[in-house]
Structures are given as C-alpha cells and as structure tokens.
N, C-alpha and C positions, 0 to 999 in steps of 0.2 A: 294817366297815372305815371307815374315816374316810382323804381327803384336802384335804390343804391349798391351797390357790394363791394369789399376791400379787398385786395389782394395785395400777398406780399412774395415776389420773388426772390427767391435766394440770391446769395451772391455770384453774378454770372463771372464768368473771364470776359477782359475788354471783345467787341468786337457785335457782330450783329446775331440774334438767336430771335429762331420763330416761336413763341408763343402762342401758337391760334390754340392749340388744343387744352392749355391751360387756360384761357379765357371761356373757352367754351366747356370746364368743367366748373367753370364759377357758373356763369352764368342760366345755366342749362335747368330746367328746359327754357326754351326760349320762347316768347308770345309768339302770337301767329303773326303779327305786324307790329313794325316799331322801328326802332334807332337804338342803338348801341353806341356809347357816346365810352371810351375810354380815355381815362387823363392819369399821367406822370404823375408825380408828385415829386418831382427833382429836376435839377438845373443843370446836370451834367448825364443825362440818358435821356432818350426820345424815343417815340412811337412811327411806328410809320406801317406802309400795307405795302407790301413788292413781290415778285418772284419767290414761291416757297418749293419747287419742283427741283434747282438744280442749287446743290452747296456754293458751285462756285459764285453767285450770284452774291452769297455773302461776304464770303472773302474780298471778292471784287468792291464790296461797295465799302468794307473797312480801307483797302488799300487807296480808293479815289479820296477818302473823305480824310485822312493821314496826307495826301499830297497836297491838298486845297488849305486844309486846316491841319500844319504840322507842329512838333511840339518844338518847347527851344527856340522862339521867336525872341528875338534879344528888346524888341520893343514892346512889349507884355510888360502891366506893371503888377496886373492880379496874379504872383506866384508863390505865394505865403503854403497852398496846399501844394503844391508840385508843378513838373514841367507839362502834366498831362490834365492840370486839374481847367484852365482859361479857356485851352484849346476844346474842353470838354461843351463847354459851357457856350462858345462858339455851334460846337455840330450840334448842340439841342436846340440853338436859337433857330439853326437852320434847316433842321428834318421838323421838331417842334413838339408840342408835349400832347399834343393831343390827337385825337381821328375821331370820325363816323363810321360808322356803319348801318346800312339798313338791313334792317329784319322781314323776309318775306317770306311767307307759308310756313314760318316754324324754325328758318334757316337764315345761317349771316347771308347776304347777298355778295359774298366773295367772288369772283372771279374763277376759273378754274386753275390758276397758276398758284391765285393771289394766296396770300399769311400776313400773319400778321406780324411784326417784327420787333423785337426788344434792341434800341441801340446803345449798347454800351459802351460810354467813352471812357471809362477811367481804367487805370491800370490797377487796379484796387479797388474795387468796387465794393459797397456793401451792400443789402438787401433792397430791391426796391418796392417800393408802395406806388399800387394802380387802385385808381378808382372804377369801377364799371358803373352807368348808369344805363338803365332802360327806359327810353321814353315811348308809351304806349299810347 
C-alpha cells in the first residue's frame, strides 16, 4: 500500500533546520514496516539526514556549502532572481530533493545522532511543500 501526505513548512531563514519531529507529526502513527520516502518540491532547498545532536553541525555545513558554492560568481548567467537564487539551485542539485527511510517496528530507522534536515539556500525563502510517502 502506498500513502501520500503534504506538508508545508513555513518560511525558514537561509541555512540548515532539522525537521524530524515535524515529519513525524505528519506522518505518525507509522506501519510497523515500510519506507518513508520524502521529496522537496523545489529547486532551490534539499533534504538530507546528518548529525541532529550538536547545533554546530549545522552551521558548519551552511559555512562548507557557502564556500564550495558561493554567491557573486561573475560567470552565472541565471541571475534574474538574485545573487543567492543559482547558487541555490546548485547546493539542491548537490545535497538533492529527496531521501529514504526505513520504517521498522513502528519507528524511522534513524541512526542515533541522525535528523532529518531542511536545507535552505535562499536568502528569502518562502514556504516549503514536502511530500511524505509511505510505502508498505
């Protein structure tokens, strides 16, 4: 069986926010076995699972992904949205829009560190739309 759910997050400020505990107020209860399959639905924020135990983990990973993919590239020609909107759309191609997860005994199959993570590239963000899926 497979079911759907919509989620829409607010508008975050740029940078990385965990999310597990709003996924799992959508989602919940959850089968006893399955996959959790979450997708973006935008080209400029990505999904990812990392480190949810220490804040600097997130700072850290806005500061690495600012240095590799910084704004103000003078050879960028998509700038019509802004200096933060390409370079956006760059770190989603690269973290990406979607994840798995498996569901076992009723519970995500997290990691004990693991979260789950909202990545915000834009300096303006506006609300974003997740899809949940459960496949059972």
């Amino acid at each position: 069986m497979i079911t759907h759910f919509n989620l829409t997050l607010p508008s975050l400020p740029r940078g990385y926010h965990i999310i597990t505990a709003e996924i799992l107020d959508l989602v919940s209860p959850l089968p006893v076995n399955g996959i959790l399959n979450l997708f973006i639905q935008h080209t400029s924020a990505a999904l990812t699972i990392n480190e949810a135990a220490d804040p600097d983990v997130l700072i850290d990973f806005e500061s690495f992904m600012n240095h590799i993919v910084p704004e103000h590239m003078p050879w960028l020609v998509h700038t019509i949205e802004g200096p933060d909107d390409m370079p956006a759309h760059i770190k989603a191609a690269l973290i990406g829009s979607s994840i798995q997860i498996p569901i076992v005994d009723g519970r995500l199959a997290l990691g004990t560190w693991q979260g789950i993570y909202l990545c915000e590239f834009r300096n303006h963000a506006t609300s974003r739309k997740l899809i949940a899926t459960i496949y059972t």
